[in-house]
C-alpha positions in Angstrom: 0.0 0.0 0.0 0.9 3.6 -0.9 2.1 5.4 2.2 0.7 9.3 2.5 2.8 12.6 3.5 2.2 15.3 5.0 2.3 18.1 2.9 2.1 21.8 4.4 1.6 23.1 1.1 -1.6 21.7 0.0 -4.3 23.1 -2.3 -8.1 23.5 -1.8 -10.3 22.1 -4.6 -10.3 25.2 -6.4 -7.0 26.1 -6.0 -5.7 22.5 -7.9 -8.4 23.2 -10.3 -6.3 26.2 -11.3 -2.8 24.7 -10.9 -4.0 21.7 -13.0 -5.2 24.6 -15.5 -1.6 26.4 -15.3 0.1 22.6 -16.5 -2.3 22.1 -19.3 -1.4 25.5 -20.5 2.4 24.5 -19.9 2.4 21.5 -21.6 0.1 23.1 -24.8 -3.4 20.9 -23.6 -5.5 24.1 -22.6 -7.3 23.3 -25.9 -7.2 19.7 -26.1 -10.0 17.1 -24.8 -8.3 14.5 -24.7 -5.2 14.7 -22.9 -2.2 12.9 -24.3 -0.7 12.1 -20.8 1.5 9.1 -22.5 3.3 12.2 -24.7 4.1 14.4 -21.7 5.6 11.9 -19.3 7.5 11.0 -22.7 8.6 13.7 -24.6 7.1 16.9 -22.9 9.1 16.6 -19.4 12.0 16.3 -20.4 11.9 19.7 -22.1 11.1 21.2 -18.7 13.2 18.5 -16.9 16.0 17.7 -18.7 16.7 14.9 -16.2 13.5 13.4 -15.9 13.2 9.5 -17.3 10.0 7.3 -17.2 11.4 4.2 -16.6 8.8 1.5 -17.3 8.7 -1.8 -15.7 7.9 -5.7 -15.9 4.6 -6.5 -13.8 7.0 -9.0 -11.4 9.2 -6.6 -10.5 6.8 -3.7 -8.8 4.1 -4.2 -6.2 2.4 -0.7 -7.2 1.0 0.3 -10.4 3.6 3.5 -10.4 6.3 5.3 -8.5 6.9 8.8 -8.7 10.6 9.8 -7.2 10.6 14.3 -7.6 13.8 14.3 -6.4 15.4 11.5 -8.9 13.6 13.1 -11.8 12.0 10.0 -12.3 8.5 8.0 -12.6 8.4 4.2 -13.0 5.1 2.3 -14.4 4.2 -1.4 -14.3 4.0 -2.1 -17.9 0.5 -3.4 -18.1 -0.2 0.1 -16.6 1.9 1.4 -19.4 -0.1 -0.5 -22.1 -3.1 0.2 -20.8 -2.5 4.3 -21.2 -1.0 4.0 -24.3 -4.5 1.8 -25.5 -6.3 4.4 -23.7 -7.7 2.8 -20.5 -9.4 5.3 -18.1 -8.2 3.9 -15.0 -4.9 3.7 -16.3 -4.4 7.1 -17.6 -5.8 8.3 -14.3 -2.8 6.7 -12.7 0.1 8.3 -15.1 -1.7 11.6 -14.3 -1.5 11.1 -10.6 2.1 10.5 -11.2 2.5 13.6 -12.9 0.7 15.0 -10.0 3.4 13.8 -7.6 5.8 14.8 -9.6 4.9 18.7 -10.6 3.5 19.1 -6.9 5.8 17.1 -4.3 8.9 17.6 -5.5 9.8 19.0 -2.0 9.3 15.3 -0.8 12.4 13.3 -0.8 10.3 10.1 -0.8 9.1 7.5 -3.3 5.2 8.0 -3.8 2.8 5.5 -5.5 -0.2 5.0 -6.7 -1.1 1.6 -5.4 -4.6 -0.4 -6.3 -5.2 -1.1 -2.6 -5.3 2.9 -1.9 -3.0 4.6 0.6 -2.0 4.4 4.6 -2.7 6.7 6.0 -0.6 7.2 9.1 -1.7 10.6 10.2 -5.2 10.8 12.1 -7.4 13.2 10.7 -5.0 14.8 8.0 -7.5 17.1 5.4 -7.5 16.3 1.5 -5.1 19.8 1.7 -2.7 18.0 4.0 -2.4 14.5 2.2 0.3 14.0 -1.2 -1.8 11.0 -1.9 -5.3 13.1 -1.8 -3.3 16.1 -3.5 -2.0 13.9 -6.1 -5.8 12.4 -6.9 -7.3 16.4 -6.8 -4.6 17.2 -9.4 -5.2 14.3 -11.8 -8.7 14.4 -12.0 -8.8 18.3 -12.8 -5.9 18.1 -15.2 -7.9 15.2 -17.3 -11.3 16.9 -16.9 -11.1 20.4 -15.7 -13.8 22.4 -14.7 -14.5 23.9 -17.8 -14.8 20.4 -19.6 -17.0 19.1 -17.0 -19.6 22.1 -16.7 -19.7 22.2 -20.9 -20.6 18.6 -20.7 -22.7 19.2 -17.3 -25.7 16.8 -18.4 -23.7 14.2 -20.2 -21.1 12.8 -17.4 -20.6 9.4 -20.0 -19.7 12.1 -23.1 -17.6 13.5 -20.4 -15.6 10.3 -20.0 -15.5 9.3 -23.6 -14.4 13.2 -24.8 -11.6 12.9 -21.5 -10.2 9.2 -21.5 -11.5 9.6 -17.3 -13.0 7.1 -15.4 -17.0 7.7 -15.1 -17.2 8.1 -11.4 -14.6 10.6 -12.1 -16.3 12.7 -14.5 -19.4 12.6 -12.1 -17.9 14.0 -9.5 -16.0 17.0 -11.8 -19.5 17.9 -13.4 -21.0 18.3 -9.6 -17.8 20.2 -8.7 -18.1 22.2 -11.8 -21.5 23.3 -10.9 -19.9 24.8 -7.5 -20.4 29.1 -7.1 -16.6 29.4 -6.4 -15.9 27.4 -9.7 -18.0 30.3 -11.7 -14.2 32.4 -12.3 -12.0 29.5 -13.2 -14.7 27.8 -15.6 -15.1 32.0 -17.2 -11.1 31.8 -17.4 -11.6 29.3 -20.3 -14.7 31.3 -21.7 -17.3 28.5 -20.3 -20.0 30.2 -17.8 
């Protein structure tokens, strides 16, 4: 099982909404629908990290699906996770994107973090979704997939959602309903949806 962190740092919903809006803008993606998260941990990263590798792995030789390690400027996937993004699984690309979370957010953390099946341990009684890496990491992947904007333009059509975004369904449900929230009203406007 994935182990949590604290993280003083942490963002409230609409806060990672935004910082997942500043990445798709870094890596070009403001436009796009479907995010190509197989491209960025590829090719894209390395033009902001020149160091970064995505080291990708046989099934026997991890117990998590992925590992992201800031400070080594490095992510490792179990292949069949791999596969699965590059085939356009869901649950698969939700994974790499929580990587990517990790790895644009935590880099402060000089600890390996993982998205594991089972969920995550967590070690710290009552820690807030703004104190947890492993909470952080699944705010940040969700909104970077289906932001706000997506979500409220597809508001009444949560499977469309999923199908435009490559997202899981439960997912998109939960980003239309956030969508829908009064403080969401300026970030969804940012990107010309009211």
């Amino acid at each position: 099982m994935a182990r949590d962190y604290f993280t003083a740092k942490g963002l409230t919903t609409p806060q990672m909404m935004v910082q997942a809006m500043k990445y798709r803008r870094e890596f070009d993606m403001q436009h796009v629908e479907l995010v190509d998260i197989v491209d960025i941990l590829e090719f894209k990263l390395v033009e902001r990290y020149p160091n970064f590798k995505l080291a990708v792995k046989r099934d026997s030789e991890m117990k998590e699906d992925a590992l992201a390690e800031p400070f080594k400027d490095r992510i490792t996937v179990k292949e069949s996770v791999y596969v699965a993004a590059c085939g356009g699984n869901a649950e698969a690309r939700l994974v790499l994107a929580h990587e990517l979370g990790h790895f644009l957010l935590h880099r402060e953390k000089d600890v390996p973090m993982h998205n594991d099946p089972a969920g995550a341990v967590q070690p710290i009684r009552d820690m807030k979704a703004t104190e947890s890496i492993e909470d952080q990491a699944d705010m940040f992947a969700r909104h970077f997939l289906a932001p706000p904007h997506l979500a409220y333009r597809y508001k009444s059509e949560p499977e469309a959602l999923a199908a435009a975004t490559g997202v899981p369904l439960r997912i998109c449900r939960g980003n239309i309903t956030m969508s829908k929230w009064q403080e969401v009203y300026a970030i969804r406007s940012e990107q010309g949806v009211r």
